[in-house]
C-alpha positions as CSV (number, residue, x, y, z in Angstrom):
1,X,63.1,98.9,187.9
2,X,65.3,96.4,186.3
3,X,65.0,92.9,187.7
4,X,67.8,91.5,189.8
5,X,70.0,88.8,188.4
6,X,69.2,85.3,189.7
7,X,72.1,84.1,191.8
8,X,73.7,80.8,191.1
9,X,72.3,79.2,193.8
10,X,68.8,79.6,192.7
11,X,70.0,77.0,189.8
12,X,69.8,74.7,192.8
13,X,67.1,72.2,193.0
14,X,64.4,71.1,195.9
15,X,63.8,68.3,196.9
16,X,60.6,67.8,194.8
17,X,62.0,68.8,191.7
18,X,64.9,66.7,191.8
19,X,63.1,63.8,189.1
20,X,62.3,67.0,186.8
21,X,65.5,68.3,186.9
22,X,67.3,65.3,186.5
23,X,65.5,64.1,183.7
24,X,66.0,68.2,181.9
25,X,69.5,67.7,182.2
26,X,69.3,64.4,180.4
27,X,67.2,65.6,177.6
28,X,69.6,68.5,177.2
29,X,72.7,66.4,176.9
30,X,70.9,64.3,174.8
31,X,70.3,68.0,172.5
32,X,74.1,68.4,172.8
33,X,75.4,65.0,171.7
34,X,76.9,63.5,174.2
35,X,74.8,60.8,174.7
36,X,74.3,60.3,170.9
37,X,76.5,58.9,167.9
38,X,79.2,61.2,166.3
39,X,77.7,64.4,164.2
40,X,78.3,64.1,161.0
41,X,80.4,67.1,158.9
42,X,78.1,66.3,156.0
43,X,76.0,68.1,157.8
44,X,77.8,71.2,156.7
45,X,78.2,70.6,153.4
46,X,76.7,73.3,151.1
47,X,73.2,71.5,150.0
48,X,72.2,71.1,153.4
49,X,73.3,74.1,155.1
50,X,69.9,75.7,156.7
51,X,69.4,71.9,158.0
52,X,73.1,71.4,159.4
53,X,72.5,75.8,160.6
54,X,69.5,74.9,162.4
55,X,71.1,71.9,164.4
56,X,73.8,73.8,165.4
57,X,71.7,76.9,166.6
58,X,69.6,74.2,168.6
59,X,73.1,72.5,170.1
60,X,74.0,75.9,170.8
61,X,71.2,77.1,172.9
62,X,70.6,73.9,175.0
63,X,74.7,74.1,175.6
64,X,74.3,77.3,177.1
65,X,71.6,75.8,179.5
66,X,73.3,72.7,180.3
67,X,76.4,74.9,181.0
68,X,74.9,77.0,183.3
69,X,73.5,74.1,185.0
70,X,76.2,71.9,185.2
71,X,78.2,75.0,186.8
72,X,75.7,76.1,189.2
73,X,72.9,73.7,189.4
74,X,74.8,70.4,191.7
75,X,75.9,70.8,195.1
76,X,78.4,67.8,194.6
77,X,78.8,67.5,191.2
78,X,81.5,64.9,192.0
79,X,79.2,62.0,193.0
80,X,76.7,62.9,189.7
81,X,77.6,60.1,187.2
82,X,75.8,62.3,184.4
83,X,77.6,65.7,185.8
84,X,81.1,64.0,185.4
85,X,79.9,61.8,182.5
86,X,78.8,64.8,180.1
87,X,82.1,66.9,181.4
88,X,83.8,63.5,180.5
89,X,82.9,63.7,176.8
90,X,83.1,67.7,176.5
91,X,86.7,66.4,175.1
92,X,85.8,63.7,172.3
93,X,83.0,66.3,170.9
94,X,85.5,69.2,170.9
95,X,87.9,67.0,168.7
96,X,84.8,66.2,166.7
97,X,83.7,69.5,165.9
98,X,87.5,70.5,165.3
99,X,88.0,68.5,162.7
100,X,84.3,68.9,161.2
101,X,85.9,73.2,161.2
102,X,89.0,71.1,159.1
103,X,86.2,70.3,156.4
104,X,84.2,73.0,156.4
105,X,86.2,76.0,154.7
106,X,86.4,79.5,156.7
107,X,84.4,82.2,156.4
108,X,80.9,80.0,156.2
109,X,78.0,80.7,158.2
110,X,78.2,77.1,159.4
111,X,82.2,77.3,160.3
112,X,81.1,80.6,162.3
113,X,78.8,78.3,164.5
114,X,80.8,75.7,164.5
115,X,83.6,77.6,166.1
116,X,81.0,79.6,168.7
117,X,79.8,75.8,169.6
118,X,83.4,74.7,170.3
119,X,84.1,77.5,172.1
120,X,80.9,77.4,174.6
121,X,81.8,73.8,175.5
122,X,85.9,75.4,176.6
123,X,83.9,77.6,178.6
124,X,82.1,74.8,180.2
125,X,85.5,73.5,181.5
126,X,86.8,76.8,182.5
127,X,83.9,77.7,184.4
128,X,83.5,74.4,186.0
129,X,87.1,74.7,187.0
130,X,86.8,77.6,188.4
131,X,83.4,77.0,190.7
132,X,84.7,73.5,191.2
133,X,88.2,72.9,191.5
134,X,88.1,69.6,193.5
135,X,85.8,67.4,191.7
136,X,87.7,69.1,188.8
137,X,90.9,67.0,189.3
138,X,89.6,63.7,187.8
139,X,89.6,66.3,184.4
140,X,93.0,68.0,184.8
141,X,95.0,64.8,183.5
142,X,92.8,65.4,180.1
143,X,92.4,69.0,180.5
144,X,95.9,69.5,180.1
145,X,96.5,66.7,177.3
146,X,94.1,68.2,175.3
147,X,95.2,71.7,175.2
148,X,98.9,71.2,175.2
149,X,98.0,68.9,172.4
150,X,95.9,71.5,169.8
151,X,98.1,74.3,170.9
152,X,101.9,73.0,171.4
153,X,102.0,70.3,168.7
154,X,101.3,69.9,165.1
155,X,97.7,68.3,165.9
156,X,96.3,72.0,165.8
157,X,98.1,73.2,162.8
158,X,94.8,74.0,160.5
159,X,92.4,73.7,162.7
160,X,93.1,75.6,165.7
161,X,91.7,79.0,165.6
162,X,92.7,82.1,167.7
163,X,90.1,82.1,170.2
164,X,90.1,78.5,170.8
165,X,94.3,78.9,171.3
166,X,93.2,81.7,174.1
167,X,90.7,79.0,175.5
168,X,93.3,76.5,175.6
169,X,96.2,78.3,177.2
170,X,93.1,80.2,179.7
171,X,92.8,76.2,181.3
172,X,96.5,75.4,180.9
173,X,96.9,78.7,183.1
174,X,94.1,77.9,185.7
175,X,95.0,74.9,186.2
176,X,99.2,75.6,187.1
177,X,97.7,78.9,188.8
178,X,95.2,77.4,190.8
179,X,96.2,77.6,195.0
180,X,93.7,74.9,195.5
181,X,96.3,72.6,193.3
182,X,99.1,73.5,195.7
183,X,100.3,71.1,198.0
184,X,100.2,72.6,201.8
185,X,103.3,73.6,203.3
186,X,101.6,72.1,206.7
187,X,100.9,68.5,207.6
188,X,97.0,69.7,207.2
189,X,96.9,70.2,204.0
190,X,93.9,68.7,202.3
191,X,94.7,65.3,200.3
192,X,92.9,66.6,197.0
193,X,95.6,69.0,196.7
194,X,98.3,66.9,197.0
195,X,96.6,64.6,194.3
196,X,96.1,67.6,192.4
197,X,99.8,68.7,192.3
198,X,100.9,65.3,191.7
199,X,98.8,64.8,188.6
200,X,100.7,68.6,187.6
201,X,103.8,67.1,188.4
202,X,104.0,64.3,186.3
203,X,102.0,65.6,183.1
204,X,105.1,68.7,183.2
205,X,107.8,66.6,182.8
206,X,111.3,68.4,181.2
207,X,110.7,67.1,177.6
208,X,106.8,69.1,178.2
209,X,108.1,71.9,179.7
210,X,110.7,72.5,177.1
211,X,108.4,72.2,174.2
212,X,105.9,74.4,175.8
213,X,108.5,76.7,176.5
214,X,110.5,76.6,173.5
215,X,106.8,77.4,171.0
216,X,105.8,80.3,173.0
217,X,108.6,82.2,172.1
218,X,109.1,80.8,168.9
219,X,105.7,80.9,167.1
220,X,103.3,82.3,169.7
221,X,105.3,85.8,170.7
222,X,106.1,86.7,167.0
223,X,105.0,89.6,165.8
224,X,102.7,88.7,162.7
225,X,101.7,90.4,159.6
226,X,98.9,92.3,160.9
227,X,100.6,93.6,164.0
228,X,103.6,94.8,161.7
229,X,101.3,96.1,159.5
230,X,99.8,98.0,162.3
231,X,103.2,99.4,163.2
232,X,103.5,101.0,159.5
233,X,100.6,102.2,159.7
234,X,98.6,103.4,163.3
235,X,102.0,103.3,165.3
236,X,100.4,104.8,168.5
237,X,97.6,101.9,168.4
238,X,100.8,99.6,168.2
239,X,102.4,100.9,170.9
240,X,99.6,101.2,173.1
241,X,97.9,98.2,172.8
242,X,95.8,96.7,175.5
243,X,98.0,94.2,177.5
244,X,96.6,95.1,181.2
245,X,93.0,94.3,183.5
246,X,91.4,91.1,181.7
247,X,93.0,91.0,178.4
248,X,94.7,88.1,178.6
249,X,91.1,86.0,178.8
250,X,90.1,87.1,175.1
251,X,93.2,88.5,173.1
252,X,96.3,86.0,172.1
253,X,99.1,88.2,172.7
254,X,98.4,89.0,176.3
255,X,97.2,85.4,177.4
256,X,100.6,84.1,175.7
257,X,102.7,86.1,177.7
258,X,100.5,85.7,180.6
259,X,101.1,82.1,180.8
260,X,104.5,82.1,179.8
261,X,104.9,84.1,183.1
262,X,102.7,81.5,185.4
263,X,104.7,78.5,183.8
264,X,107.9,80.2,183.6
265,X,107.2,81.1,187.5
266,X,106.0,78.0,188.4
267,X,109.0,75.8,186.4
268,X,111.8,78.1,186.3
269,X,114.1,75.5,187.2
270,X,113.4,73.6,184.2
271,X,112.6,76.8,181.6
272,X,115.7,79.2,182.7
273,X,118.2,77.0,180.9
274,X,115.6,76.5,177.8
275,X,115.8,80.3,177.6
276,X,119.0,80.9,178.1
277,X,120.2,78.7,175.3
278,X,117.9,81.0,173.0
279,X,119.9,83.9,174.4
280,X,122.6,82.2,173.6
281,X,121.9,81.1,170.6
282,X,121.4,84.9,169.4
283,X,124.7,86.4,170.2
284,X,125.6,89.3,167.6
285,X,124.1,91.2,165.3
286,X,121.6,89.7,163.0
287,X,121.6,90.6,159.6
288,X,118.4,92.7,158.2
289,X,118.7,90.9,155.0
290,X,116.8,87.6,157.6
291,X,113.5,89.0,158.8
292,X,112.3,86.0,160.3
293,X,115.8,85.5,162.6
294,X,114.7,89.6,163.4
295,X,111.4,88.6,164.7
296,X,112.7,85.6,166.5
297,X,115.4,87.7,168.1
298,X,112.7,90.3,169.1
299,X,110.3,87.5,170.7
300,X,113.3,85.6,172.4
301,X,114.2,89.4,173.7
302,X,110.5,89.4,174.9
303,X,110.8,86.2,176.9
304,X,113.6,87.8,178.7
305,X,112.6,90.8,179.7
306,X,108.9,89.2,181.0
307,X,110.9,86.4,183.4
308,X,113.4,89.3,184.4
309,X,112.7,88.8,188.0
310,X,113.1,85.0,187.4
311,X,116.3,85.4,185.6
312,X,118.0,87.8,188.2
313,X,120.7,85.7,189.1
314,X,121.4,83.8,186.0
315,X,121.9,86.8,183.7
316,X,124.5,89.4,183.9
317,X,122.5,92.1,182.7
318,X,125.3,94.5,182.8
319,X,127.9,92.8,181.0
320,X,125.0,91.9,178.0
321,X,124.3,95.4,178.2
322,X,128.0,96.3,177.3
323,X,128.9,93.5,174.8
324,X,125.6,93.0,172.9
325,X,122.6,95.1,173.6
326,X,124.3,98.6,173.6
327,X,125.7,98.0,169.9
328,X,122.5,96.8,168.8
329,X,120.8,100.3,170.0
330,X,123.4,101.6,167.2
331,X,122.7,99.7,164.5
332,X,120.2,101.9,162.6
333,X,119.2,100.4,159.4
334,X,115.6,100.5,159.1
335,X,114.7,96.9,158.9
336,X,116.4,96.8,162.5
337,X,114.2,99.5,164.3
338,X,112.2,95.9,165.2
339,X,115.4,95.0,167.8
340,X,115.9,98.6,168.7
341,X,112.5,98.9,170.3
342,X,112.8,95.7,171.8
343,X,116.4,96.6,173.2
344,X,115.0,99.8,174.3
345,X,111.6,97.6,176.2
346,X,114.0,95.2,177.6
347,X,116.1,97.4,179.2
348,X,113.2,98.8,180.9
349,X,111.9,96.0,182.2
350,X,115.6,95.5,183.7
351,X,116.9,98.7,184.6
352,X,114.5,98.1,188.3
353,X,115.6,94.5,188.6
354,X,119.7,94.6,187.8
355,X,121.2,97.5,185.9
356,X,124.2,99.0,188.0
357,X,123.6,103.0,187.9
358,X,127.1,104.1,186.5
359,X,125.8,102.2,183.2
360,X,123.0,104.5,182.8
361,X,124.9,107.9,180.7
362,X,125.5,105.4,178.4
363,X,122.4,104.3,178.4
364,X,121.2,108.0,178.3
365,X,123.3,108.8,175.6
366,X,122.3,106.1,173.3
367,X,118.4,107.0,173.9
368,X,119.8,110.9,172.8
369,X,120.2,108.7,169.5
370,X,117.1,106.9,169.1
371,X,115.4,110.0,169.7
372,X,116.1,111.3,166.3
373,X,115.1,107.9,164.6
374,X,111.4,108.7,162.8
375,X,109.8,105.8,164.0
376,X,107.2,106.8,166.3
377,X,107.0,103.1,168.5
378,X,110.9,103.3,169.1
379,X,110.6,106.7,170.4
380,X,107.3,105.8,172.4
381,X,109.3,102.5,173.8
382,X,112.3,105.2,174.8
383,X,109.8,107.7,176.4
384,X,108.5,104.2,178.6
385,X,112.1,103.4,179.3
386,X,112.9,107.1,180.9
């Protein structure tokens, strides 16, 4: 018989423990750095590497501890100076190790634990977040600097890798998600919340929101090489990969448009005339000689048909249908079966929202033409579409 799992409240400690425990937890922030000097990237450099290896692989292991015990192991972690204090520098040691990953080139064994060590201290935030979402609020101020910051500016240009992007975005998301974060719509509404949402308020300002907005379409929902690549070549993998269930906490495609949803949802005041002067700003047909304006149309297309319900009354679906989408269905170049599937997606995700019915032969009857086109995720999108 397999042993049951210990539940997090058997992290707690008694009463005569309480000296022990307190001073583990000390020694083990003291293993993880924060109550010592800067680590030094020389560390990693290649004469020293089973030294700098073995430090890491020690950081690592006493990280996962403290993780687990800083989630689970403090009834009111809010009045623990060294609970608030270690959670406090999780931020300046992320931005160290960051840029000791800038020095140390990819594919090391020491960049590989590098990464895994930055990546267990996000998850130390996110789980604390998510346990703890009160005596999270003195974080979220930082929380959301830091990750706007290595995700939505040039600061994480070299440095910030895929998983850490999906970390990044995961807290931006909790923390606009969050219900605890939401002011009450009653006069008994608890006063954290209210502090909570006001700290929200001001960090999203129109200048944020517009950035935010304006890079997840533009960089972050471009296809890249290796998905186009997978288009040439396994079409049906293309087509049907994993977007649904949990995806969005591990894979960068899904959490992107995941929290481009929650934002858009959240600040669609602000972000529907962002997007609409992409829209606009794409009128015609775009010339197949400009692959990069193809896949910025296609991601821009994207936005539009994920915020469909948000954009209900703002876009005239119908009369872009007539004037610009329908002629782009007929444009059947090769380079342009990109748009065509993402005309023939969009219209999808509209046709249950806005799309008046005596539109549809024509809509029918320009399908009847895809379905001759060879490519096998065009006539996949079509079969979704019907």
């Amino acid at each position: 018989m397999s042993p049951r799992p210990c539940p997090p409240s058997a992290w707690l400690p008694t009463a005569s423990s309480s000296r022990t425990w307190r001073w583990g937890y000390t020694a083990l922030l003291a293993r993880c750095g924060t109550t010592t000097p800067t680590p030094s990237c020389s560390r990693c450099a290649p004469g020293t590497k089973p030294a700098s290896l073995s430090s890491l692989e020690r950081t690592l292991l006493s990280l996962k501890v403290l993780r687990k015990l800083t989630v689970h192991g403090f009834n009111e972690p809010l009045q623990n100076m060294e609970v608030m204090g270690f959670l406090s520098a999780v931020f300046e040691r992320l931005r160290q190790f960051l840029d000791c990953c800038r020095q140390v080139g990819p594919g090391s064994v020491c960049r590989e634990k590098l990464e895994k060590t930055i990546i267990l201290y996000t998850k130390v935030l996110l789980d604390f977040l998510e346990y703890h979402p009160f005596p999270f609020i003195p974080l979220i101020q930082r929380s959301l600097e830091f990750a706007v910051c290595y995700v939505f500016t040039e600061a994480g240009e070299g440095v910030a890798f895929e998983r850490f992007i999906v970390q990044c975005m995961n807290l931006i998301k909790k923390i606009v998600k969050n219900d605890a974060y939401k002011p009450a719509k009653n006069i008994e509404g608890k006063p954290e919340s209210l502090e909570a949402h006001k700290i929200k308020t001001a960090f999203f300002t129109h200048p944020t929101l517009t950035e935010i907005g304006r890079r997840l379409v533009s960089h972050y929902f471009l296809l890249t090489e290796e998905e186009l690549t997978m288009w040439e070549e396994d079409a049906e993998s293309f087509a049907v990969e994993e977007t649904g269930g949990d995806s969005w906490k591990y894979s960068i495609r899904p959490c992107t448009e995941v929290l481009f949803l929650d934002i858009f949802h959240n600040y669609s005041q602000t972000l529907t005339p962002v997007l609409l002067e992409m829209v606009q700003n794409l009128q015609g047909p775009t010339s197949v000689e400009e692959p990069v304006s193809l896949l910025i149309k296609d991601a821009v297309y994207n936005a539009v048909g994920l915020a469909a319900y948000e954009l209900f009354d703002n876009v005239d679906f119908d009369l872009w249908f007539k004037n610009q989408l329908l002629g782009e269905l007929q444009v059947h170049h090769h380079s342009y079966k990109l748009i065509r599937r993402r005309v023939i997606w969009l219209i999808g995700q509209w046709i249950s929202v806005k799309f008046k019915s005596d539109l549809r032969p024509l809509l029918y009857e320009a399908i009847l033409g895809l379905m001759q086109d060879p490519d096998l995720v065009g006539l996949l999108a079509c079969d979704e579409t019907l």
